[in-house]
C-alpha positions in Angstrom: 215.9 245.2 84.8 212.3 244.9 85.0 210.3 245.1 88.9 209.1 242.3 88.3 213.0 241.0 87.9 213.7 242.9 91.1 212.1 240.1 93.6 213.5 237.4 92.0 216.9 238.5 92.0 216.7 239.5 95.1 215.8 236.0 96.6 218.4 234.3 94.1 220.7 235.5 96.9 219.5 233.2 99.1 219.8 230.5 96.6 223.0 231.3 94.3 225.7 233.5 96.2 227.2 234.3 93.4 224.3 236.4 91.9 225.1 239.4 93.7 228.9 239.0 93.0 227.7 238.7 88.8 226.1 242.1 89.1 228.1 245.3 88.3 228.5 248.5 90.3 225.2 250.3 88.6 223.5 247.2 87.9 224.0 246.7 92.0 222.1 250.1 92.5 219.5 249.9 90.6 218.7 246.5 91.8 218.3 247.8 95.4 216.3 251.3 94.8 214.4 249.1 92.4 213.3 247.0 95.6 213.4 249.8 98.0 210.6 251.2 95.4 208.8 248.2 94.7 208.7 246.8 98.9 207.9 250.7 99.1 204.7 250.1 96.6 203.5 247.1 99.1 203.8 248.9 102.1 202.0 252.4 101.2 199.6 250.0 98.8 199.8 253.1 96.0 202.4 254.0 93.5 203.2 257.3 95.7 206.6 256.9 97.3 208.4 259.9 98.7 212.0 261.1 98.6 212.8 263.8 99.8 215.5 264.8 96.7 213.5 266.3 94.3 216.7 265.6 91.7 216.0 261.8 92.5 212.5 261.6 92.1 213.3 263.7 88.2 216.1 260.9 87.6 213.3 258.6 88.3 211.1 259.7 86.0 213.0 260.8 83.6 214.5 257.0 83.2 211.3 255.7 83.5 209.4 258.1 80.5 212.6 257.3 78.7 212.5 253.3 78.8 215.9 253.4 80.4 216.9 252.1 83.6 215.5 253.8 87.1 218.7 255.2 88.6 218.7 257.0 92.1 221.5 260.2 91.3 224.8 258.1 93.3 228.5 258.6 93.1 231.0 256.4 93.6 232.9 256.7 97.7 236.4 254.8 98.4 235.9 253.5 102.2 238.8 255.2 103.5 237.4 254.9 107.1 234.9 252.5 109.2 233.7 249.3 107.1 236.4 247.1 104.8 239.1 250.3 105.2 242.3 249.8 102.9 240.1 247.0 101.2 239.7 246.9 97.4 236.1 248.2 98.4 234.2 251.1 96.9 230.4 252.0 98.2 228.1 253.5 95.3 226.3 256.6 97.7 223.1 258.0 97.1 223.0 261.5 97.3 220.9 262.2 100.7 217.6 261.2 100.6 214.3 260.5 102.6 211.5 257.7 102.5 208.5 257.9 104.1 207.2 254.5 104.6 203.8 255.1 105.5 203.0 251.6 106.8 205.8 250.4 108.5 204.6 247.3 110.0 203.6 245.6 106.9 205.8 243.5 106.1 204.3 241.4 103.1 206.9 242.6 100.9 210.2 241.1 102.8 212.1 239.0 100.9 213.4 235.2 101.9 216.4 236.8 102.6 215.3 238.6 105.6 212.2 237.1 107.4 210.4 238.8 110.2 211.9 236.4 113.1 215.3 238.4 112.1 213.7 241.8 112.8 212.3 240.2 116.1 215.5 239.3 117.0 217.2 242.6 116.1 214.8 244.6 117.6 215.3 242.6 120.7 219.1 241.9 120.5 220.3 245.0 119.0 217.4 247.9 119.9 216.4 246.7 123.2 219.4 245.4 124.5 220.9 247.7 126.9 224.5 245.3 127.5 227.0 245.7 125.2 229.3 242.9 124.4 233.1 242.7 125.5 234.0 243.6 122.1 231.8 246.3 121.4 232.8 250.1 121.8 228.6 250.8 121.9 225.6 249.2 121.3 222.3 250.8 120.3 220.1 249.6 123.3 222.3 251.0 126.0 221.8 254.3 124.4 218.1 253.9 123.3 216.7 252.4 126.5 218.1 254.5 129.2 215.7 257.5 127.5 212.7 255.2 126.4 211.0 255.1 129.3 210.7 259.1 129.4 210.2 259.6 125.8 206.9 257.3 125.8 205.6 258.9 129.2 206.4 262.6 127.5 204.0 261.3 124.7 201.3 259.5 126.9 201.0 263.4 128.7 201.9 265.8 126.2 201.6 264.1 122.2 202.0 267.6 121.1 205.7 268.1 121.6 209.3 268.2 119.6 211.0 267.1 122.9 210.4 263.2 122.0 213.9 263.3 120.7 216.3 260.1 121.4 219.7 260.7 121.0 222.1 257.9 119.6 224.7 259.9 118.9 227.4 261.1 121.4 230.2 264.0 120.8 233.1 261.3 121.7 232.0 258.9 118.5 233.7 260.8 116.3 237.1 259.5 118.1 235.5 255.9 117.4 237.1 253.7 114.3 233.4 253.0 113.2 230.6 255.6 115.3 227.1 254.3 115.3 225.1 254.6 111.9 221.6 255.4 113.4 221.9 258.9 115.4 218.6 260.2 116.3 214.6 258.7 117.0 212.4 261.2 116.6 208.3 260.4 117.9 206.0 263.2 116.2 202.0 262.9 116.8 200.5 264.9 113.4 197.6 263.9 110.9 196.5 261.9 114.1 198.8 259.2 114.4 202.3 258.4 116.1 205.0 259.0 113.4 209.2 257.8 114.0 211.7 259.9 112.0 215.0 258.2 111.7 218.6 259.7 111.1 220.9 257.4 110.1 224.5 258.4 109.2 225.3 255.5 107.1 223.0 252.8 106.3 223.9 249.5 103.7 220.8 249.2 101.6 221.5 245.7 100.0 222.3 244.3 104.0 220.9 245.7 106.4 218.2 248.3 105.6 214.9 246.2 105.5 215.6 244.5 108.8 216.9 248.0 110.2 213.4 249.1 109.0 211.6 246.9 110.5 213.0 247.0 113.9 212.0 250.4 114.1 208.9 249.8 113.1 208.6 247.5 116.1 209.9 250.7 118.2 207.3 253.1 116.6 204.3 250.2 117.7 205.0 249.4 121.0 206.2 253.5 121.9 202.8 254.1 120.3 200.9 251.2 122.3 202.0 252.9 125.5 201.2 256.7 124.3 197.7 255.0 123.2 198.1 256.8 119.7 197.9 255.3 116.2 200.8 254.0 114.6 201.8 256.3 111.8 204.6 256.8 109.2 208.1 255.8 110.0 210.5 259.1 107.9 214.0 257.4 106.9 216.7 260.0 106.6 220.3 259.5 105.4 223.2 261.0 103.3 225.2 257.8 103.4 222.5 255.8 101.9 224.9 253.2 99.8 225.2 249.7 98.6 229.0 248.0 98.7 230.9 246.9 95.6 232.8 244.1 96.6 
């Protein structure tokens, strides 16, 4: 599958449902590191993109040098807990990995499957959004905004710090049938600018990581705004990096 390829077939979800279904299991995960690298490509504007597995970035270059397909090193993970348990449901995992996208509020390179009025809306709904539902054992915002406000103020005085630390996760999730995917927000001030480093448990690539991207991205902006800093790199951290096969 050509980059070129990688665009198109990721729009024909919008338009044919059953595109995604036709793929197989490694054709599935090299479709969406293929787009991870090439929306990666428009937002640093240079071929540099960083993970942090340096047996990735060899798999990557070694497929590439060889004319074979780009694969991300991945192994295949029943879902005995959390998401589609005791369904007929396998996730291909990356091993752990780290992107540093360096401008994270570009976002020429969304598909027309997610558009930036989603992000809004997530960012607002989901990140901001301190009232959990009836249904809902959690929601981000009740966790992220009760420590926002001091988190921006520790920046406005003191940029040089570690302490701007929020903390998503709690000890009791681990009693929780499906505990939060993102854990930790961490604000960093180096090479001059505001940078977000984001932990994220689990995170579905093919569903959910462009628009969990860019919601963040809105975080890092307005937490920078009200430091009065430059926006920097957003850092994406996960070992449970994964797409679903269905």
């Amino acid at each position: 599958m050509q980059i070129k390829d990688v665009i198109a077939a990721w729009n024909n979800q919008a338009d044919d449902a059953n595109s995604w279904d036709n793929l197989d299991a490694d054709e599935r995960v090299e479709f969406t590191i293929r787009f991870m690298m090439t929306s990666l490509k428009f937002l640093t504007n240079v071929d540099a993109y960083n993970f942090l597995s340096r047996e990735c970035l060899a798999a990557i270059n070694r497929a590439e040098e060889g004319g074979k397909p780009a694969m991300l090193e991945s192994y295949d993970q029943h879902t005995q807990r959390g998401s589609f348990e005791n369904e007929t449901t396998y996730r291909r995992q990356l091993y752990p990995v780290m992107v540093e996208i360096q401008e994270p509020l570009n976002f020429t390179y969304l598909p027309k499957t997610v558009t930036v009025g989603m992000i809004e809306q997530y960012y607002a709904e989901e990140l901001l959004n301190p009232v959990k539902a009836k249904n809902q054992k959690y929601n981000y915002g009740e966790r992220l905004v009760v420590q926002l406000q001091t988190v921006m103020d520790i920046l406005y005085k003191t940029p040089f710090t570690n302490q701007a630390v929020i903390s998503i996760s709690r000890p009791e999730d681990i009693f929780l049938p499906e505990p939060p995917c993102l854990r930790e927000l961490a604000f960093s001030y180096f090479t001059g600018k505001l940078n977000l480093t984001s932990y994220w448990r689990s995170n579905d690539l093919s569903e959910a990581f462009l628009t969990n991207q860019g919601g963040l991205a809105l975080l890092l902006r307005d937490v920078a705004e009200y430091a009065m800093l430059p926006v920097g790199s957003h850092f994406y951290m996960s070992p449970g990096a994964h797409v679903y096969i269905r």
